[in-house]
LUMDOTI-190688 format. One record per residue (C-alpha): residue number from 1; residue in one letter; z, x, y. Coordinates in steps of 0.2 Angstrom, whole numbers, plus 5000, padded with zeros to 4 digits. Example, Ala and Ser with C-alpha at 12.3 -4.5 7.8 and 13.67 -1.06 7.14 Angstrom:
// LUMDOTI-190688
   seq   type     c3     c1     c2
     1      A   5039   5062   4978
     2      S   5036   5068   4995
// end
This chain:
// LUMDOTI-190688
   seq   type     c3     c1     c2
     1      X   5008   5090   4991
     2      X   5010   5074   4982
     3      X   4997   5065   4973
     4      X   4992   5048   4967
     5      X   4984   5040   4953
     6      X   4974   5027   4954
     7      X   4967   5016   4938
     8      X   4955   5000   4938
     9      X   4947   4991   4922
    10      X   4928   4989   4921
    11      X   4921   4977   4911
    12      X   4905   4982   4903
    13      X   4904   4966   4891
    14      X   4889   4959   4881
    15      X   4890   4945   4869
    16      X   4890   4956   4853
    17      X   4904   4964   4859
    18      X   4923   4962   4857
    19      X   4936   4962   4871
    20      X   4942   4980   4868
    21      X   4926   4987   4866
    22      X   4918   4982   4883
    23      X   4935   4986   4893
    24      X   4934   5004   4902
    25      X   4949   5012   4910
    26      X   4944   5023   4925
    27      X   4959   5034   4932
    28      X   4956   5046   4948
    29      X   4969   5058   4955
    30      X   4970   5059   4976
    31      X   4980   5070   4986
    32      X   4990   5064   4997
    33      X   5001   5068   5015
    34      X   5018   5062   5009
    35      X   5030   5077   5011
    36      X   5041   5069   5000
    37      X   5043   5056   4983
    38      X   5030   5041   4984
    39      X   5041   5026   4978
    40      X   5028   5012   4981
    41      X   5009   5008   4983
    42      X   5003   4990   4987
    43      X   4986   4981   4986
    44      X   4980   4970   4999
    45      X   4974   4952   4993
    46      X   4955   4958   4989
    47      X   4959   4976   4980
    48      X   4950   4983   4993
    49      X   4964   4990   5005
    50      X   4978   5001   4996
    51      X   4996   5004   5006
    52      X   5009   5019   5001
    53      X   5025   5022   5006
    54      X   5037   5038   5003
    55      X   5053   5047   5006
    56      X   5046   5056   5021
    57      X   5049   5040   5031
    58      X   5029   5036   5033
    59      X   5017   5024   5027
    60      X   4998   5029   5024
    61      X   4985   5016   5022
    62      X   4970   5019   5011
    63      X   4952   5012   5010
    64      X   4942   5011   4998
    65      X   4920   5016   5003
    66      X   4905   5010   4995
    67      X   4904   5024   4982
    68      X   4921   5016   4976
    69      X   4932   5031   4983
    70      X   4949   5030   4992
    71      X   4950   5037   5008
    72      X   4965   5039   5021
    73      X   4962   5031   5034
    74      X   4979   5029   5042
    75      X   4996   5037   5040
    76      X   5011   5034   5051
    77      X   5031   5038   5053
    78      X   5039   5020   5048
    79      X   5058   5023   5049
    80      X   5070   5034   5052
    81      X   5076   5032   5032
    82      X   5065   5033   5016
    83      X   5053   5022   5014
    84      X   5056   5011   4998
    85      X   5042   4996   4998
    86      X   5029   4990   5008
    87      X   5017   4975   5005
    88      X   5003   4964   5013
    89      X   5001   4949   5019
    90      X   4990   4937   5014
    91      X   4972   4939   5022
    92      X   4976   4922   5034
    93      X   4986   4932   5042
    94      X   4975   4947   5047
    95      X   4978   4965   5042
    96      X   4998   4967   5043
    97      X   5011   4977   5032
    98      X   5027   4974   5030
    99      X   5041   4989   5025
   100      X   5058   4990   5019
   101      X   5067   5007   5020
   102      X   5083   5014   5016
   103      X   5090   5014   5036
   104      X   5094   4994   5034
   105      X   5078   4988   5042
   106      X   5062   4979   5038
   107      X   5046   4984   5051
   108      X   5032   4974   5051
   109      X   5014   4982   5057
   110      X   4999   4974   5062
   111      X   4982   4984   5062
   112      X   4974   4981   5081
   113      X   4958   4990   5080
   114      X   4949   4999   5065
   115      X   4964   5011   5059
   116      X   4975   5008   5073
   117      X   4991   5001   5068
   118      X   5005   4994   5081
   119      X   5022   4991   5077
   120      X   5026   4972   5078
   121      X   5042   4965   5072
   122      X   5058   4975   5067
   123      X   5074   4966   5056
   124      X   5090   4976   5056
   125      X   5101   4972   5040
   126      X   5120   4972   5043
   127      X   5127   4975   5025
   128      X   5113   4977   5013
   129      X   5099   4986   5010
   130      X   5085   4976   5005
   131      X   5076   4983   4992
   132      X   5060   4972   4991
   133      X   5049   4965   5003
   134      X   5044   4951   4992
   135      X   5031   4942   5006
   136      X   5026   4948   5022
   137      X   5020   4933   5032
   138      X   5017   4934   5053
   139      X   5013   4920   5063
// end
């Protein structure tokens, strides 16, 4: 089982205090279903939505609830290659990924119900492997 960790700053300032000394660095540990290497985890535009992609040719998309946890809440087989990058697209255009994998293609995925995500769009490359998904826009 692989795992991830996860850090995020929390500023505790006052005015009698300096920079370093009212900056906390939290890092948690979760388990995760990738079978295989993790090579990329993306934020969503708020912070509030995390992606991960792996070797095992899935995606798994992780929420975070009110007690400031992550929780899986979706995971899905992607390609038929490892999985090398995923990313978000900016908010406007609604809840969709994007994912580059090492079978030449980029997918894009768009979430149609709370945790149900459908397969959109799907660019086959002819020479190169595309190693980042630099912006993931749909319209």
């Amino acid at each position: 089982m692989n795992e991830i960790f996860v850090s995020c700053w929390k500023f505790l300032c006052c005015e009698h205090s300096d920079m370093w000394s009212c900056c906390q660095l939290n890092t948690r540990k979760y388990p995760t279903t990738h079978k295989d290497l993790i090579h990329d985890v993306s934020y969503d535009f708020y912070g509030r939505r995390m992606a991960t992609c792996s070797s095992d040719q899935s995606v798994q998309v992780w929420d975070i609830d009110t007690e400031g946890e992550w929780k899986q809440t979706a995971h899905w087989k992607t390609h038929s290659g490892s999985v090398w990058r995923v990313t978000w697209a900016h908010p406007e255009f609604g809840q969709v990924l994007a994912t580059c994998s090492f079978d030449r293609t980029v997918a894009i995925w768009e979430e149609h119900g709370m945790y149900v995500w459908g397969f959109l769009l799907r660019m086959d490359m002819c020479m190169y492997v595309h190693v980042y998904v630099c912006t993931c826009v749909y319209e």
